[in-house]
VMD Tcl script that builds the backbone (N, CA, C; Angstrom):
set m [mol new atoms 390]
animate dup $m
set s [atomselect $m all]
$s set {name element resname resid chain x y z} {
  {N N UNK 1 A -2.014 -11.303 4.884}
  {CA C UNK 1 A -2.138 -10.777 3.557}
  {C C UNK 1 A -2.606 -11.869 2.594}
  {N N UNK 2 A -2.217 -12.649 2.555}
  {CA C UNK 2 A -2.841 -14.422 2.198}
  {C C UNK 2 A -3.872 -14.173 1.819}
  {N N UNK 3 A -4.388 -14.526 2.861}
  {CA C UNK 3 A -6.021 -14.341 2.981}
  {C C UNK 3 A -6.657 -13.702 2.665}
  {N N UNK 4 A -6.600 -12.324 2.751}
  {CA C UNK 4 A -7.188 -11.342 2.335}
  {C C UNK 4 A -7.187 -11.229 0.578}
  {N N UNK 5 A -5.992 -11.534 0.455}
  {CA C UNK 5 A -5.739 -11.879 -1.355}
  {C C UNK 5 A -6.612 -12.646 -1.842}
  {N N UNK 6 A -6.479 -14.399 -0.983}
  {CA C UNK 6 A -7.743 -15.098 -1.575}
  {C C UNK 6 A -9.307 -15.128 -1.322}
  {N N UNK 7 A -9.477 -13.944 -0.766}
  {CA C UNK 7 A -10.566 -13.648 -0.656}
  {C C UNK 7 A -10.951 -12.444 -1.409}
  {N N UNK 8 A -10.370 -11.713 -1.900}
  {CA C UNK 8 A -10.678 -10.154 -2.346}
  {C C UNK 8 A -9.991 -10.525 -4.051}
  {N N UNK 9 A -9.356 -10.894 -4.116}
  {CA C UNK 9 A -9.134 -11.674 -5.787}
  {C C UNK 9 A -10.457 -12.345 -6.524}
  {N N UNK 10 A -10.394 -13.456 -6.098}
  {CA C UNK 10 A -11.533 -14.116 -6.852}
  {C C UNK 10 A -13.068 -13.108 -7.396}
  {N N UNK 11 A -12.885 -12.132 -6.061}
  {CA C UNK 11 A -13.890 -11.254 -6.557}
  {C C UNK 11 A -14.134 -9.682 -6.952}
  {N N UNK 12 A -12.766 -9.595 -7.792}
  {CA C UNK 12 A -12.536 -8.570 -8.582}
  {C C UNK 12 A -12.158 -7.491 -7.617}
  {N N UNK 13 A -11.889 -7.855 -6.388}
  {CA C UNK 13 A -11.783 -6.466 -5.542}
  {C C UNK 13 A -10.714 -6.129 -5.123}
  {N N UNK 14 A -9.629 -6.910 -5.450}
  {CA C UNK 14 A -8.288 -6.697 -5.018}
  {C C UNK 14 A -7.224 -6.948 -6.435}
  {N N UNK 15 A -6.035 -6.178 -6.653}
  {CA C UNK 15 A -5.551 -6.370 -7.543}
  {C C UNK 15 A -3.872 -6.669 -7.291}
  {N N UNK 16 A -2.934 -7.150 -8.202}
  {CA C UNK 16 A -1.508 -6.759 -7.806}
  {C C UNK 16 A -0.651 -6.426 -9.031}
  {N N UNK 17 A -0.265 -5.373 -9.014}
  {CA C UNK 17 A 0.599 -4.694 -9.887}
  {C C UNK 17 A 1.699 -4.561 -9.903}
  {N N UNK 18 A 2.499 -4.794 -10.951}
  {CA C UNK 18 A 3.950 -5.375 -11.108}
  {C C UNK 18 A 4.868 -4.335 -12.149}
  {N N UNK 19 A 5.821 -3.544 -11.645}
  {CA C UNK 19 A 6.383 -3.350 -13.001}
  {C C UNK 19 A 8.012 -4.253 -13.089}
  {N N UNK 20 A 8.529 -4.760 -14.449}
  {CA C UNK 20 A 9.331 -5.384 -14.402}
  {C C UNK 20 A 10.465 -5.138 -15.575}
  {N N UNK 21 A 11.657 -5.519 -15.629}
  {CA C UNK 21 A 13.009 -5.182 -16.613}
  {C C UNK 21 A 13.557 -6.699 -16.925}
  {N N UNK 22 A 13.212 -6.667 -18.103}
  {CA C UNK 22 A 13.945 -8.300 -18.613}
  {C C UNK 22 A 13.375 -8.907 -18.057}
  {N N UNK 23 A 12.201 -9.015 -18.075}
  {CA C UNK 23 A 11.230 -10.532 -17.276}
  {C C UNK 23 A 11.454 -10.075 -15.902}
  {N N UNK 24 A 11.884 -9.849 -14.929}
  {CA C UNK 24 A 12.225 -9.439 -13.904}
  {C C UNK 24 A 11.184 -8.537 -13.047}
  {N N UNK 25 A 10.834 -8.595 -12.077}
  {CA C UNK 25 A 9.986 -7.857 -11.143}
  {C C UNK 25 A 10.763 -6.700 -10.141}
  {N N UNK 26 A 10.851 -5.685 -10.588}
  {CA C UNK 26 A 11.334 -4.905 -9.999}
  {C C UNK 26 A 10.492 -3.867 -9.087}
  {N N UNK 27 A 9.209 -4.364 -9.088}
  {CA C UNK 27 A 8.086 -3.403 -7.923}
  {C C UNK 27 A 7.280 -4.324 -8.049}
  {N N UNK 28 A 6.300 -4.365 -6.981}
  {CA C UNK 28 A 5.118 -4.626 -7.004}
  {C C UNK 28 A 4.078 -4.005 -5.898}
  {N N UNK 29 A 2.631 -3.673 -6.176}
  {CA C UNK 29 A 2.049 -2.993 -5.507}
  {C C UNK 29 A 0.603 -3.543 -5.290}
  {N N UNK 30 A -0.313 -3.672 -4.541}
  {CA C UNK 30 A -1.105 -4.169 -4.423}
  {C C UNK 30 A -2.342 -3.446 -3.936}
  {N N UNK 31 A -3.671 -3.361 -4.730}
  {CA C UNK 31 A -4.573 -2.413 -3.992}
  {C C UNK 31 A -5.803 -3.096 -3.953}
  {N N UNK 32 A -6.963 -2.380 -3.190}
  {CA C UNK 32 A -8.428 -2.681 -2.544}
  {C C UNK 32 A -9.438 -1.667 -3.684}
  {N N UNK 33 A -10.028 -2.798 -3.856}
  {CA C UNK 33 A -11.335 -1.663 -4.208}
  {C C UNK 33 A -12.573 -2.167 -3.243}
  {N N UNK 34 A -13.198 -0.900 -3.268}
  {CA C UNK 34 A -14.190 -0.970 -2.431}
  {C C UNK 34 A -15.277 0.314 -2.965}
  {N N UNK 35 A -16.366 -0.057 -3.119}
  {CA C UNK 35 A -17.517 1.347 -3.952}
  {C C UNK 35 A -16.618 2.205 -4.632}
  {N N UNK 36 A -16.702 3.480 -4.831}
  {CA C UNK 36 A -15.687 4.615 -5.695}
  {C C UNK 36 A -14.480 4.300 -5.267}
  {N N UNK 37 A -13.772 3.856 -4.774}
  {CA C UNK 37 A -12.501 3.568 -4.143}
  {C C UNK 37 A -11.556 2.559 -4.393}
  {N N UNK 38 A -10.295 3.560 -4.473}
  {CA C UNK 38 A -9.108 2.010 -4.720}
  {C C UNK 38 A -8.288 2.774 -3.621}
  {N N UNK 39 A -7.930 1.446 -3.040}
  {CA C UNK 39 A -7.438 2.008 -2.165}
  {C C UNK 39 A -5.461 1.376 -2.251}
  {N N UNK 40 A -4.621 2.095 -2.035}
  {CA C UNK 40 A -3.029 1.350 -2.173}
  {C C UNK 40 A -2.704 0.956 -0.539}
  {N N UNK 41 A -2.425 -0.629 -0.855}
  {CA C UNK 41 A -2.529 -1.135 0.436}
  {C C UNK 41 A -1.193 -1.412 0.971}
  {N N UNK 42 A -0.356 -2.272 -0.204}
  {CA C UNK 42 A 1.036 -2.627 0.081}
  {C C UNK 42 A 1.732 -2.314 -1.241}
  {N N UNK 43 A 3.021 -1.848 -0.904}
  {CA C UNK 43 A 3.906 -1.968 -2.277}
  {C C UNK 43 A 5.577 -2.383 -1.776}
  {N N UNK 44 A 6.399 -2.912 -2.521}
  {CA C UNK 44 A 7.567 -2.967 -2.591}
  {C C UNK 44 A 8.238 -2.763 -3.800}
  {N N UNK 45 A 9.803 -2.538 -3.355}
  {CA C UNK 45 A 10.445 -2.235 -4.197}
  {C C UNK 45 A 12.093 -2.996 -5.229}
  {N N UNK 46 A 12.495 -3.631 -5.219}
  {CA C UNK 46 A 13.784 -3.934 -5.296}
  {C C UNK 46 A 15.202 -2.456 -4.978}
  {N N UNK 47 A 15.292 -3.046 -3.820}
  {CA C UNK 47 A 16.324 -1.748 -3.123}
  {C C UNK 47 A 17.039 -1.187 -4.111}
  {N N UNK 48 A 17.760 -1.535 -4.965}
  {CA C UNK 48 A 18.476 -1.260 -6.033}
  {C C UNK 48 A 17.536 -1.108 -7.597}
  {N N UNK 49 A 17.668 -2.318 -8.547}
  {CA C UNK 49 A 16.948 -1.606 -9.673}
  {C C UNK 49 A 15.390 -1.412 -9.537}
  {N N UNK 50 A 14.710 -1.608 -8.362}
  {CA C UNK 50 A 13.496 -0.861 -8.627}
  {C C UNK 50 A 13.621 0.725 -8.128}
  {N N UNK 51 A 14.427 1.156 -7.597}
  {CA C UNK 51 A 14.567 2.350 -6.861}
  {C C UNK 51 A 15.606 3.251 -8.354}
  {N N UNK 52 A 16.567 2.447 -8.421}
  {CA C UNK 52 A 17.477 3.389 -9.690}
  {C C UNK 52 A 16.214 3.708 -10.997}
  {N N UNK 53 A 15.521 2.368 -11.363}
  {CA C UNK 53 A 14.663 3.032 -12.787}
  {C C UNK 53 A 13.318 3.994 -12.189}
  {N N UNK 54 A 13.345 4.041 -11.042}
  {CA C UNK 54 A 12.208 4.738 -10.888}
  {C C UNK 54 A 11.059 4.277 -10.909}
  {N N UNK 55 A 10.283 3.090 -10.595}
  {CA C UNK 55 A 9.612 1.924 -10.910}
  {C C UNK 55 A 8.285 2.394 -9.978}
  {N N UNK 56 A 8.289 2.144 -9.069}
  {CA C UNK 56 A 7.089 2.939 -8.024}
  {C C UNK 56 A 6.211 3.922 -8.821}
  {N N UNK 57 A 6.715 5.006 -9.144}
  {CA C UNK 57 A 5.769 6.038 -9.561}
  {C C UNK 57 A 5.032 5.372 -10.760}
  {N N UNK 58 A 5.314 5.175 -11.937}
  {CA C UNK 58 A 4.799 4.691 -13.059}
  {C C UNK 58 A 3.852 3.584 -12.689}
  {N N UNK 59 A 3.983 2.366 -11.708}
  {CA C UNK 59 A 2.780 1.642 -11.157}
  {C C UNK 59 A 1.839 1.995 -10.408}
  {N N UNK 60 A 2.157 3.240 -9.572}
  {CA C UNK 60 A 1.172 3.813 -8.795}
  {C C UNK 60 A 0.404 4.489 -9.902}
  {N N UNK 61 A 0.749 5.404 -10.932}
  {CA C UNK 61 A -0.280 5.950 -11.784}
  {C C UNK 61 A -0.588 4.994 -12.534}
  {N N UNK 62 A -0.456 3.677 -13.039}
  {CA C UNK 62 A -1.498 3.115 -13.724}
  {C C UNK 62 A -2.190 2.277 -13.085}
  {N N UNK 63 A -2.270 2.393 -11.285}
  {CA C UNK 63 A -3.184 1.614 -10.930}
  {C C UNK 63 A -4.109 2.883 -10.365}
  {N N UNK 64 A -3.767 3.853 -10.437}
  {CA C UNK 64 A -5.022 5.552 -10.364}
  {C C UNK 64 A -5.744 5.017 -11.860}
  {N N UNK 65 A -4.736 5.097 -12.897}
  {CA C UNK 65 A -5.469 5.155 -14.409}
  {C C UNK 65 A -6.264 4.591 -14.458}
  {N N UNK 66 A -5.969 2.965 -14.088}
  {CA C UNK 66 A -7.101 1.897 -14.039}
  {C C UNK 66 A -8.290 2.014 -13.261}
  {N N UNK 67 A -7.739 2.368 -12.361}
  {CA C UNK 67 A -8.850 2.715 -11.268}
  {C C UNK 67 A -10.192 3.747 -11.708}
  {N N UNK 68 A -9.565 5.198 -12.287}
  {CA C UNK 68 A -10.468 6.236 -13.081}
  {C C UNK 68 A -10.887 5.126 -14.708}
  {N N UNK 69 A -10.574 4.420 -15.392}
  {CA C UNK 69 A -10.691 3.795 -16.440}
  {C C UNK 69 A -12.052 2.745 -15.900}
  {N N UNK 70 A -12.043 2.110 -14.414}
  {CA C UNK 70 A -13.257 1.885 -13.711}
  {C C UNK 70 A -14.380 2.603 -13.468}
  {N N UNK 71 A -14.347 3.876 -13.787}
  {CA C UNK 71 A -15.155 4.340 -13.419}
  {C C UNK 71 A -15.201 5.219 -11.586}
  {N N UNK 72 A -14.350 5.020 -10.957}
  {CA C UNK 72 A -13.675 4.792 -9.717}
  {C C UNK 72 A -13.652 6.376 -9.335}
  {N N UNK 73 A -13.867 6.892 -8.348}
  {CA C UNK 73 A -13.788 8.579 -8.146}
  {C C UNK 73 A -12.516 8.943 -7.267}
  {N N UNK 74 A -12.033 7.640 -6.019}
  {CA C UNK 74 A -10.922 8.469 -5.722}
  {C C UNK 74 A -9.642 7.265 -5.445}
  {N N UNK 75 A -8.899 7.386 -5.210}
  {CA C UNK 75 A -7.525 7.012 -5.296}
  {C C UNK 75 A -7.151 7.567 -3.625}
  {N N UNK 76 A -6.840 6.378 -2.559}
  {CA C UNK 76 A -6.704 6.711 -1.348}
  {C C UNK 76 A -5.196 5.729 -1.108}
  {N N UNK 77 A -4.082 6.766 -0.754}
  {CA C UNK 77 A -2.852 6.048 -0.566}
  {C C UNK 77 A -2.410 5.747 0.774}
  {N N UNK 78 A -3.714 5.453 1.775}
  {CA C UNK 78 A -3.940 4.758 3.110}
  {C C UNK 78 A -2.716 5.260 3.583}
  {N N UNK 79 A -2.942 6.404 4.476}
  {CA C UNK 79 A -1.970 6.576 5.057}
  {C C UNK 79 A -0.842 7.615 4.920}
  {N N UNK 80 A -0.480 8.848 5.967}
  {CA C UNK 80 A 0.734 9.291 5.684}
  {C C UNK 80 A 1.388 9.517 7.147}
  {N N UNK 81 A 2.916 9.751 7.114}
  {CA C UNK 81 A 3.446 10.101 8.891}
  {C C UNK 81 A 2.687 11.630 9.034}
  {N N UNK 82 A 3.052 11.749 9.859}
  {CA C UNK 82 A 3.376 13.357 10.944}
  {C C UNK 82 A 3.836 13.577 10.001}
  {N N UNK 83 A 3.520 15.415 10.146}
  {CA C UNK 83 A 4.716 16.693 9.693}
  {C C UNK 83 A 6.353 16.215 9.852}
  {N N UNK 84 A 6.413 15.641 10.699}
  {CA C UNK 84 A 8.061 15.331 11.180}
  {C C UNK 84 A 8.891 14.642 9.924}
  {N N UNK 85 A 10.048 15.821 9.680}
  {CA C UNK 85 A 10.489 15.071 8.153}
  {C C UNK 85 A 11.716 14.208 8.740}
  {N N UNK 86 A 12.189 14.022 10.062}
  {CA C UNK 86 A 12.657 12.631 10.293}
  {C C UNK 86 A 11.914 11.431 10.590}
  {N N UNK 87 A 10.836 11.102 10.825}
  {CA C UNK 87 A 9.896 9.984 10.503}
  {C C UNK 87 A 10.604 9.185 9.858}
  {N N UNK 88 A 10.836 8.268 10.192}
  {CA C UNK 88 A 11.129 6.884 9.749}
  {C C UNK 88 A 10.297 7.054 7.763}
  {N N UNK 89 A 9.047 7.324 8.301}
  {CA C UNK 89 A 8.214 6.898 7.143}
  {C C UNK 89 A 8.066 8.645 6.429}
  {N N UNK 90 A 9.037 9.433 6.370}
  {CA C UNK 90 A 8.830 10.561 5.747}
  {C C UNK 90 A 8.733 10.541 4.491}
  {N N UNK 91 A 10.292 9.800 4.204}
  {CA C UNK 91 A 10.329 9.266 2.378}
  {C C UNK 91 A 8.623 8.799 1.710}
  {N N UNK 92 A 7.971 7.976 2.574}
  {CA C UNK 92 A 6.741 6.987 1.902}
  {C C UNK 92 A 5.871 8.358 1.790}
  {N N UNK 93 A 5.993 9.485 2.673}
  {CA C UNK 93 A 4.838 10.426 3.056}
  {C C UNK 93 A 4.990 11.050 1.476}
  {N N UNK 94 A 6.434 11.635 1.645}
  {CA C UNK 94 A 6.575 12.235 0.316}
  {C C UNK 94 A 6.592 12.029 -0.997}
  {N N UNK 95 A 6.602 10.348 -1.212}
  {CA C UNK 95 A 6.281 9.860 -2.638}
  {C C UNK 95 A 4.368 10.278 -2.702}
  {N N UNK 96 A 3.849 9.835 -1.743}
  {CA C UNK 96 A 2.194 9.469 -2.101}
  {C C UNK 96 A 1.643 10.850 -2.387}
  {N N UNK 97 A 2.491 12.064 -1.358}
  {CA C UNK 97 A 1.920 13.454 -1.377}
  {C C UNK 97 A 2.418 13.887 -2.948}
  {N N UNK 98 A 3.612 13.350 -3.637}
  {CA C UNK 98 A 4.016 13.939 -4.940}
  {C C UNK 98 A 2.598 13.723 -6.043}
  {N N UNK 99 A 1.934 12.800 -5.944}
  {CA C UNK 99 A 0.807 12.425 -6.637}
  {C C UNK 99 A -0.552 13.708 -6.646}
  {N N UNK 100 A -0.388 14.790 -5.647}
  {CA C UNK 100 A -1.419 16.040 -5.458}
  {C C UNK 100 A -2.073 15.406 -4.637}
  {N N UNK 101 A -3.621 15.868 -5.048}
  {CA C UNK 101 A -4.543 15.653 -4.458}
  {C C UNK 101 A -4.810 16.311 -2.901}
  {N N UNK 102 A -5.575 15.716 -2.163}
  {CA C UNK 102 A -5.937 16.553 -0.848}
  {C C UNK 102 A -5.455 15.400 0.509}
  {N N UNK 103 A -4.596 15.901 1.423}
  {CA C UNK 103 A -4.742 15.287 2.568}
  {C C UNK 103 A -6.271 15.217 3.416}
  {N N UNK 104 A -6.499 14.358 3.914}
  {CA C UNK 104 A -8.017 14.012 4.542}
  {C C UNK 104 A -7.775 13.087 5.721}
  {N N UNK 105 A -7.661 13.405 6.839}
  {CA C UNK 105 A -7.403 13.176 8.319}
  {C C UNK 105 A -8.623 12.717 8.917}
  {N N UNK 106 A -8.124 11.135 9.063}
  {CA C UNK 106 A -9.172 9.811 9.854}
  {C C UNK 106 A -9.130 9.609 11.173}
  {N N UNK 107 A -9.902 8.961 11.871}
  {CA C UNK 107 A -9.539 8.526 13.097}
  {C C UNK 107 A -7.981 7.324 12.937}
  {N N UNK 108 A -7.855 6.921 12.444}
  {CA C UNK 108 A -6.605 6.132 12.128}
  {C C UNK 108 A -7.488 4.306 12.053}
  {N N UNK 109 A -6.324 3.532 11.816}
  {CA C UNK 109 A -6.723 2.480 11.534}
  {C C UNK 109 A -6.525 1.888 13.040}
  {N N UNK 110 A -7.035 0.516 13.137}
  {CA C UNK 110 A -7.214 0.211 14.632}
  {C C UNK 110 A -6.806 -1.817 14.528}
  {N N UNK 111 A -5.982 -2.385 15.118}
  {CA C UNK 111 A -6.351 -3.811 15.000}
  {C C UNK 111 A -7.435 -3.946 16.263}
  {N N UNK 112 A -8.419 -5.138 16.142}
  {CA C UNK 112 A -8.855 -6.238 16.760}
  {C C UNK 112 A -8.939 -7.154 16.332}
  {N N UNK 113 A -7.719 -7.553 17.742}
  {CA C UNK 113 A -7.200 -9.066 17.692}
  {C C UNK 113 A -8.462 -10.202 17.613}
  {N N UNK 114 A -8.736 -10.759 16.758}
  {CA C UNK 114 A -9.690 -11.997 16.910}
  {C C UNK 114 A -9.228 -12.783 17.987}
  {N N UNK 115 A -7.725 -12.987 18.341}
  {CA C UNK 115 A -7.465 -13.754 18.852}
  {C C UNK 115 A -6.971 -13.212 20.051}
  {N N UNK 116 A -7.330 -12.795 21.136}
  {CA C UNK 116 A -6.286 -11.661 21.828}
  {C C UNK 116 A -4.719 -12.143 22.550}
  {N N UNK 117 A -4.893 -13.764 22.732}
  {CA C UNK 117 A -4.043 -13.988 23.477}
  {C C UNK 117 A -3.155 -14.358 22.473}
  {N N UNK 118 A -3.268 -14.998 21.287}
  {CA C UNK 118 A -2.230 -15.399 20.594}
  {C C UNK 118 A -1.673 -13.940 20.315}
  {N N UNK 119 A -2.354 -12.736 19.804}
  {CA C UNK 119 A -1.894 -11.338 19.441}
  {C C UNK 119 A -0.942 -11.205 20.586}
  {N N UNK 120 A -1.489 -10.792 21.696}
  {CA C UNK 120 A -0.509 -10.692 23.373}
  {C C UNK 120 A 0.759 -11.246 23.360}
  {N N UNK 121 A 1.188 -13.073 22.588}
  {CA C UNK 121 A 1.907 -13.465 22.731}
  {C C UNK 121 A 2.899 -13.044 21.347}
  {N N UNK 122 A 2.234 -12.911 20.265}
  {CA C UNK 122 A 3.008 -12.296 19.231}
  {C C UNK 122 A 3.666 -10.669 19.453}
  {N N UNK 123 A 2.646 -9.770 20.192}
  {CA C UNK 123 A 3.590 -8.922 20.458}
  {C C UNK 123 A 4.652 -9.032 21.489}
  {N N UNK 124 A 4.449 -9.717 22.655}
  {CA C UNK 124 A 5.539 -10.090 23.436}
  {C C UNK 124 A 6.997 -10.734 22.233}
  {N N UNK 125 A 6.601 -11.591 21.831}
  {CA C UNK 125 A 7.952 -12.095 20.955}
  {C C UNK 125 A 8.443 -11.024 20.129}
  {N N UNK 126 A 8.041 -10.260 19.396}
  {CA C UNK 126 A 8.112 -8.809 18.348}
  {C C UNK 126 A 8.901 -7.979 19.365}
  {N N UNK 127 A 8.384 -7.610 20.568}
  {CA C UNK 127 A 9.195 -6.753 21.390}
  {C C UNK 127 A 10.790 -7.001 21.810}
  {N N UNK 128 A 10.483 -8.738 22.227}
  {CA C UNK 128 A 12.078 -9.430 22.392}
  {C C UNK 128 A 12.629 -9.240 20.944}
  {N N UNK 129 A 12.461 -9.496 20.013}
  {CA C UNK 129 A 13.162 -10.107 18.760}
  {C C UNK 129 A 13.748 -8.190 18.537}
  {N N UNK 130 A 13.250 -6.881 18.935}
  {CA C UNK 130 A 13.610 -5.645 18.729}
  {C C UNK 130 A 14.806 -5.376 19.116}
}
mol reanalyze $m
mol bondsrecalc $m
mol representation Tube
mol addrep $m
């Protein structure tokens, strides 16, 4: 994520959005632009007061606002689970779907490893450390 920051920052194409209480950072969210497109890549939350004030929603619409204020045509929240409302990731499905708009079904996202063997050995350790 590093990287990609200092590379997509310097040139207006990546942004990070913060909402905060008393100086304090209680969300932050981070998105891609790319031609008509912003895309929401990563966000977090503070388990407690970013989740009690409700903090998420209000940064996700002013990084749509900004985005349409660009000139920008769509707003893509990369990603939702399965129908399955026990999904681990059901909660994330159902914040991005509260926003409207249209579901639009990709081939999915894909890694290639630049590196394959160091990848090989990182998922081996990821599997032990489970």
């Amino acid at each position: 994520m590093r990287t990609v920051m200092e590379v997509l920052m310097p040139l207006g194409a990546a942004a990070v959005y913060t909402a905060d209480t008393g100086g304090i950072a209680v969300a932050a969210a981070v998105c891609f632009d790319f031609g008509d497109t912003r895309y929401y890549a990563h966000a977090a939350s503070d388990a407690d007061a970013g989740r009690r004030l409700g903090a998420a929603a209000p940064l996700a619409w002013r990084m749509i606002l900004d985005a349409r204020d660009m000139g920008m045509r769509r707003f893509d929240f990369w990603g939702v689970a399965p129908g399955d409302p026990q999904h681990p990731w059901a909660g994330l499905t159902q914040f991005k779907m509260s926003f409207g708009g249209e579901l639009v079904e990709r081939g999915g996202t894909w890694d290639v490893p630049a590196r394959p063997l160091r990848h090989r050995l990182y998922r081996v350790v990821a599997a032990l450390r489970a």
